[in-house]
Every structure is written in structure tokens, then in C-alpha cells.
C-alpha positions in Angstrom: -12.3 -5.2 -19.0 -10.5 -2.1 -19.3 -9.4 -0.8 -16.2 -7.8 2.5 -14.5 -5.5 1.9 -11.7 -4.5 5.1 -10.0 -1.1 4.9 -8.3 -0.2 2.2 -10.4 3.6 3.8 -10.1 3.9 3.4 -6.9 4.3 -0.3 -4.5 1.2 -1.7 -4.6 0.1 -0.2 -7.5 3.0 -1.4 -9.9 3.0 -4.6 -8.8 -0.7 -5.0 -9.5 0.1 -4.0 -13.2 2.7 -6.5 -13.7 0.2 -9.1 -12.2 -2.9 -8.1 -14.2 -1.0 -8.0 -17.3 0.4 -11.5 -16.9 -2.7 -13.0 -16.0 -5.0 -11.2 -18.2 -3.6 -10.0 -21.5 -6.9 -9.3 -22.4 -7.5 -6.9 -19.7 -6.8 -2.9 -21.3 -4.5 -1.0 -18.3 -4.2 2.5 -18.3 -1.6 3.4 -15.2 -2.7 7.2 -13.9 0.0 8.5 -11.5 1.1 12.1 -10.6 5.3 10.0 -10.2 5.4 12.1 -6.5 9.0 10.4 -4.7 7.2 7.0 -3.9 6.5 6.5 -7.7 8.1 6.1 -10.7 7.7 5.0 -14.2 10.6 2.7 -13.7 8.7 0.2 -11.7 6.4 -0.7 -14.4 9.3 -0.8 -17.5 8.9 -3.1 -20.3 5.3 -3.0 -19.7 4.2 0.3 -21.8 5.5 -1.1 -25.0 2.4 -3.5 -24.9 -0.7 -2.2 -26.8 -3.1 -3.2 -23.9 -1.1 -1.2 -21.1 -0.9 3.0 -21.5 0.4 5.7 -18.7 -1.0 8.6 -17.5 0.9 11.2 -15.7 -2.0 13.2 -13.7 -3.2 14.0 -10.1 -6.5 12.4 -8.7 -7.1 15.7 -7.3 -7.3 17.5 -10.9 -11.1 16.8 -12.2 -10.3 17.5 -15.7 -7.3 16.1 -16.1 -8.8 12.4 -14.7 -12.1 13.1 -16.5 -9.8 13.0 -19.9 -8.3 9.4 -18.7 -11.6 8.3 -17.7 -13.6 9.2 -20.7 -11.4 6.4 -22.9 -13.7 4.1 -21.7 -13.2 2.7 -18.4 -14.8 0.0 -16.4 -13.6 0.2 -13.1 -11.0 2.5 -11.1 -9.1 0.4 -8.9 -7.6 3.4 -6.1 -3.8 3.1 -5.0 -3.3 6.6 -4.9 -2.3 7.3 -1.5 0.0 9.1 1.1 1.1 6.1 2.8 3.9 6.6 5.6 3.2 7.4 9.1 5.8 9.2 9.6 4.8 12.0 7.0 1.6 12.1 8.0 3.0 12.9 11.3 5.0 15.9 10.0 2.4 17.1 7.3 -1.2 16.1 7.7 -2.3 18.2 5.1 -0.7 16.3 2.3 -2.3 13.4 3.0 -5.8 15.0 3.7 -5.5 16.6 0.4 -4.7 13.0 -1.7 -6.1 10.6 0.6 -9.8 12.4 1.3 -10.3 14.9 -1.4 -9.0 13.6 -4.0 -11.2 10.1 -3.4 -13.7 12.7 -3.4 -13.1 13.7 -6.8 -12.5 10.3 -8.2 -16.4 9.0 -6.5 -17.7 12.4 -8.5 -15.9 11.4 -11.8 -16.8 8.1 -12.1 -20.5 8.4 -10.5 -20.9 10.8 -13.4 -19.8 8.0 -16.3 -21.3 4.8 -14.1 -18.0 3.5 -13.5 -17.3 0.6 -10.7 -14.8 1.9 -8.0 -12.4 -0.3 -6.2 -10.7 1.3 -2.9 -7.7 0.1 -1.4 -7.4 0.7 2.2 -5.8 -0.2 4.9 -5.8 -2.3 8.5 -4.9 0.9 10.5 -8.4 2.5 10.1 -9.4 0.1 12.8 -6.7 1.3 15.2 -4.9 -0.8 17.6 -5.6 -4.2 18.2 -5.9 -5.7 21.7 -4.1 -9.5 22.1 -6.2 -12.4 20.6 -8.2 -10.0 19.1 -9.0 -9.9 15.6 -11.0 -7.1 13.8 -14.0 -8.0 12.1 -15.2 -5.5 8.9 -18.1 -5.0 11.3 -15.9 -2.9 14.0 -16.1 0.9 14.5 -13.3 3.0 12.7 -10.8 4.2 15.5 -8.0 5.5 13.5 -4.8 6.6 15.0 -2.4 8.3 13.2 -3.0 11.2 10.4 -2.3 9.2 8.1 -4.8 6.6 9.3 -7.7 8.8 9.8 -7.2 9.8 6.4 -8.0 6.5 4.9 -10.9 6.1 7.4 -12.2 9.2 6.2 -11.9 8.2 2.3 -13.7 4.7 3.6 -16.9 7.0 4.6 -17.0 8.9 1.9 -17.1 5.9 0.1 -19.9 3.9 1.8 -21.9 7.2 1.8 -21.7 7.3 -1.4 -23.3 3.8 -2.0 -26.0 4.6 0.3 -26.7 7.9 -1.0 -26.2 7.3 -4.4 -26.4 3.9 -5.1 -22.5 4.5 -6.6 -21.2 0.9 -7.3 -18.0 1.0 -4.8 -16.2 -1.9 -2.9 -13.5 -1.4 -0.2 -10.1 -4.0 0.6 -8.4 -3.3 3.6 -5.3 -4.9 3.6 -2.7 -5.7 5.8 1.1 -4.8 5.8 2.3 -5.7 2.3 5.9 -7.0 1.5 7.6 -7.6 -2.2 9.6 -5.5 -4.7 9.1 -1.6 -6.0 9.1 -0.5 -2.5 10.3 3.1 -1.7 13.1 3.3 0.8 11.1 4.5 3.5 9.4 1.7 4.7 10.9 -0.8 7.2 11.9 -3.7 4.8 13.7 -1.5 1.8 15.5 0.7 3.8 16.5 -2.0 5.8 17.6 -3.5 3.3 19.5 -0.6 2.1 21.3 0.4 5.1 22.3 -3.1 6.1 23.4 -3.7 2.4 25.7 -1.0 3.0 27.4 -1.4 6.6 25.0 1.3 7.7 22.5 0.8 11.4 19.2 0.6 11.3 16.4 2.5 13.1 13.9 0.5 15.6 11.3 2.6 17.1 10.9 2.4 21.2 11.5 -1.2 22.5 10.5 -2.8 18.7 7.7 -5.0 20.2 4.8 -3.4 18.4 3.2 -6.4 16.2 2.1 -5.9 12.4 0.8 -8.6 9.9 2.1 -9.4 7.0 1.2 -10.1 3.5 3.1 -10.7 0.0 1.9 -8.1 -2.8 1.8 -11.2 -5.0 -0.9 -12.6 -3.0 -2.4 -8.8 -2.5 -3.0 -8.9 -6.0 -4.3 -12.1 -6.4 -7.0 -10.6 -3.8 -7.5 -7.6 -6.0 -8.4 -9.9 -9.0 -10.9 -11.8 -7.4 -12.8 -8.5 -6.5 -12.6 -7.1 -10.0 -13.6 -10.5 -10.9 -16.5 -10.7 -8.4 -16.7 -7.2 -7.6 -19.7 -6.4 -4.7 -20.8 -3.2 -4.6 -21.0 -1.5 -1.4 -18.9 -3.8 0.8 -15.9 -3.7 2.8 -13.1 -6.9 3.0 -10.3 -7.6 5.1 -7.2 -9.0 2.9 -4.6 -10.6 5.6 -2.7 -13.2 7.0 -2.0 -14.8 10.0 1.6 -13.9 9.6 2.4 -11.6 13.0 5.5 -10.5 14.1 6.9 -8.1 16.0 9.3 -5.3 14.4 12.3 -6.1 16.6 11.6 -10.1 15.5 11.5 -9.1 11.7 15.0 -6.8 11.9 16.6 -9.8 13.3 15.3 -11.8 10.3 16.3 -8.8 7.9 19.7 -8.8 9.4 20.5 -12.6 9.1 18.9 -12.5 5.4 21.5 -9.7 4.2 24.4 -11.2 6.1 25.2 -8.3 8.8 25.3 -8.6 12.4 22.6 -7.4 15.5 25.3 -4.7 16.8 23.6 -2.6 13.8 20.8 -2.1 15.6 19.6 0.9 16.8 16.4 1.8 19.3 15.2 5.3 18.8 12.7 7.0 20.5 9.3 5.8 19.7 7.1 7.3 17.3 4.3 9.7 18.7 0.8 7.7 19.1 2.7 4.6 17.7 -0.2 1.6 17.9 1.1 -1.3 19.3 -0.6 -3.8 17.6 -3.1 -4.4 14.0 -4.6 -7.5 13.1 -7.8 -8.2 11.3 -10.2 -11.0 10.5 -10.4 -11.8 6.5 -12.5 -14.7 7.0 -15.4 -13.2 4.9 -13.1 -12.7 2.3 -11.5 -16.1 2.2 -15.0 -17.5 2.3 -16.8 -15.0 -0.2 -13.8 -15.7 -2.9 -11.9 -19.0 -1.7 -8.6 -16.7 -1.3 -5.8 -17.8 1.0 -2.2 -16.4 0.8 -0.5 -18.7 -1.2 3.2 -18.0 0.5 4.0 -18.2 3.9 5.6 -15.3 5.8 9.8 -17.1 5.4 9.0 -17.8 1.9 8.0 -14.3 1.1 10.7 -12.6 3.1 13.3 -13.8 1.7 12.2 -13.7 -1.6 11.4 -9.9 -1.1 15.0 -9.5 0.8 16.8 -11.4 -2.2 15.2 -9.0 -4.5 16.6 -5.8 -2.8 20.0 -6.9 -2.8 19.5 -8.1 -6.8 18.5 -4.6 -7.1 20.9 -2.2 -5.4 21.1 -0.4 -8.2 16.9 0.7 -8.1 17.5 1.0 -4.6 20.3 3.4 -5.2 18.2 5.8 -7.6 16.2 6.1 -4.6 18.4 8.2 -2.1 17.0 11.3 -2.8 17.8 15.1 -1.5 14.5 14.2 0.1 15.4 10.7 0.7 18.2 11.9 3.2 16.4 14.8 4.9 13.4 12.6 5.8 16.2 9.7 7.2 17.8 12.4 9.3 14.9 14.4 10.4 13.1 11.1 11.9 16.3 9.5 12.9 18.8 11.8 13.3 22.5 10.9 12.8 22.7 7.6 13.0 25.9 5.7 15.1 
């Protein structure tokens, strides 16, 4: 099987390579990423020395430049090649309009030309907010939020249309909140993490109560395998847990794990059209591919906290000029 991951720099993507290549030697990887701030080459060292793994450094958006990685020989292009944060989608829709939509565009054009499977990652946040007790279905209209989510939503469509009007062999995951290593600083659990590791408050948006699911990237990738293994053209799955919990709930946890005390708390003001709650139903999936997350949610947070304090040193290549703008423009000064 020889296989294109896009974003394969970058959280998700990264830690899919390290799991592919452990579990299938015999799989060929080639990693295409354009290395924007949330990715880096790093995150996937001492894997390019291996004959079955390559990199390219390229921009889903740029035709040419993907048709030369695809015309290797590829199989399937599994998408993680995303603008993922709120937050910036917030402050510059465009940007993620521009990766998100158009450049899935040109990837479903590029491989429909060469008959190559494509594998879209997604998200839970295309569904929009999620009343209590209520569990979305795969079968439930697309309500998306935020920019960012309405992005995704968008690549979803453009997706499915291009099964039904083309036939194109495509499958869509839409996966909960992941949590595990090779995070960028941005997102709640590495800079968390960071600022607590260092004396420093942290941020919680409005009164913290807004409720996410959560799933390790080890068991995300175990997902992923089982639909390259039993890929489905044309169909959507849920990948989740059961695992809720509120944000206020899991900065207590963070807090405790790194050793620091509540008084570094800090509630800001909420974030605009903040959704207070996602959940989803990934029954089909658990009964289509006999998947269940194999780690429970205290298991895989304090794994995933251990490794960000084993690791200041990544975390520390990570506080950017841009790094620190974006922490003061959303947060301002914190005290």
C-alpha cells in the first residue's frame, strides 16, 4: 500500500506516520506538508532515514506541485491538511477557506484524474452544538458554527458530491477532540501544559462549562487503519468516545497533573459564537470495524500531560514571534 498523507507534519498527521510505520513496515509513506507554524519536520525525526517513509515539502493548494508527489504511485491520500484553531479562523477566515475548501478541491481533482482512493479527516464541529443527551448521528444536517467549522463542512460536500457525481472513491472520519504528543502550543492541553510548566496562568474562556469529547491520537489512528484497511467509498464515520468533560473540569485535571495550584486560573471573556457543547454517535463505526478506544480518558491524560513536561524542550522551540502575538492578541496580558 503506498500511501500519501497530507499534513503528516502536523498533530494528527505525525502521529499517524509513527503509527503506520510501526504497524505496517510494508506500507510505502510519503509525508506531503507545506511545515506552516503547526508543523514541522521534527515531529516525524528518525522516521525519514527508513526507505519506506519520504517527505515532501508542498501546498495542497499547488496542482502541480502535488500532481509530482502523486504521480509516484499512490494508492490513497489520507487528508490532514488543515487550518484547525478556532480562534484563527475567527481572526482570518480566508486562510482557512483557502486550505480547508480549495485546496480539498484540488486534491479530489488530482487524484480523480489518477483513480486514487481519498481519505478525509474531519471533524465533530460540522454538526454544531450539541443539545444534553444528545448524540449526533452521521445522518444529521451540517450546522456548523465557527469559520473554521464551516470550512470543514464545506470540504465534507465537496466531497460527497464528488462521489455522487463522479463516482470518485472518497470516505470521510469525523473525529472528536484528539489528545497525545506533537501538539502545537495553541491548543488547550499543550499550552496548558506550557504555561503551568512555567509558573505562568492559564486562559479559560467565559465560565469554562462548555463540554468537548475526548479521544487519544493513538486510538485516532488505530481508527484511520481500519478505514484504509476496509476503506468504503462514499461514506461518512463518526470516530469518538464517551469521554466528556467540561473545559473548567479538564484545567483542574491539567493543573493537578503538572503540580501547580487553581489560583493560576484565569476566566476571560468568552469566545464569540463559542458552542457549548459536541458529541457524536460512532456506533456505526464501532460496529462496521469492531473499533473501541482502547484507553480511557485518565489513562490518556496523563500520559499525554507526562509527555509535555518530558518534552519542554519541543515545547520550547514552539514559542514563536507568532506564538506570542497570537497568546496576547486572544488573551491579552495575562495576571
Amino acid at each position: 500500500m503506498n500511501l500519501l498523507i497530507t499534513g503528516g507534519c502536523g498533530f494528527l498527521g505525525s502521529n499517524l506516520v509513527h503509527y503506520l510505520a510501526s504497524a505496517h513496515p510494508e506500507y510505502y509513506i510519503t509525508v506531503y506538508d507545506i511545515l506552516t507554524y503547526a508543523g514541522s519536520r521534527s515531529n516525524i525525526r528518525g522516521l525519514e532515514n527508513r526507505k519506506a517513509i519520504a517527505f515532501i515539502e508542498g501546498d495542497i493548494c499547488d496542482p502541480v506541485r502535488l500532481a509530482g508527489a502523486l504521480d509516484i504511485g499512490v494508492d490513497m491520500v489520507i487528508n490532514l491538511a488543515a487550518e484547525t484553531h478556532v480562534d484563527r479562523s475567527i481572526m482570518s477566515p480566508v486562510d482557512f477557506v483557502r486550505t480547508n475548501v480549495y485546496g480539498v478541491q484540488v486534491m479530489l481533482e488530482q487524484c480523480r484524474e489518477r483513480s486514487i482512493a481519498f481519505l478525509q479527516i474531519s471533524t465533530d464541529e460540522v454538526y454544531g452544538p450539541a443539545p444534553e443527551d444528545i448524540r449526533f448521528s452521521e445522518h444529521e444536517p451540517l450546522l456548523p458554527t465557527s469559520p473554521y467549522a464551516a470550512s470543514k463542512a464545506s470540504a465534507d460536500l465537496l466531497i460527497l458530491a464528488a462521489h455522487r457525481t463522479y463516482r470518485q472513491d472518497v470516505m470521510i472520519l469525523r473525529p472528536v477532540n484528539n489528545l497525545g504528543p506533537y501538539q502545537y502550543p495553541e491548543k488547550i492541553i499543550p499550552l496548558f501544559c506550557d504555561r503551568l510548566s512555567r509558573g505562568l496562568p492559564v486562559p479559560v474562556y467565559g465560565d469554562g462549562c462548555q463540554i468537548r469529547t475526548w479521544l487519544h491520537v493513538d486510538d485516532f489512528s488505530r481508527a484511520v487503519e481500519l478505514a484504509i484497511e476496509g476503506f468504503v467509498s462514499g461514506e461518512c464515520f463518526n470516530v469518538g468516545s464517551k469521554w466528556e468533560i467540561t473545559n473548567i473540569d479538564l484545567t483542574k485535571r491539567i493543573v493537578k497533573l503538572v503540580g501547580q495550584s487553581e489560583k493560576l486560573i484565569r476566566f476571560v471573556d468568552d469566545r464569540p459564537g463559542h458552542d457549548r457543547r459536541y458529541a457524536v454517535d460512532f456506533s456505526r463505526f464501532m460496529n462496521r470495524f469492531g473499533w473501541l478506544p482502547g484507553r480511557d480518558f485518565d489513562r490518556a491524560i496523563e500520559k499525554t500531560v507526562k509527555w509535555y513536561l518530558e518534552n519542554r524542550k519541543w515545547l520550547d522551540t514552539k514559542r514563536t514571534k507568532d506564538y506570542g502575538e497570537f497568546i496576547d492578541r486572544q488573551y491579552g496580558k495575562l495576571k
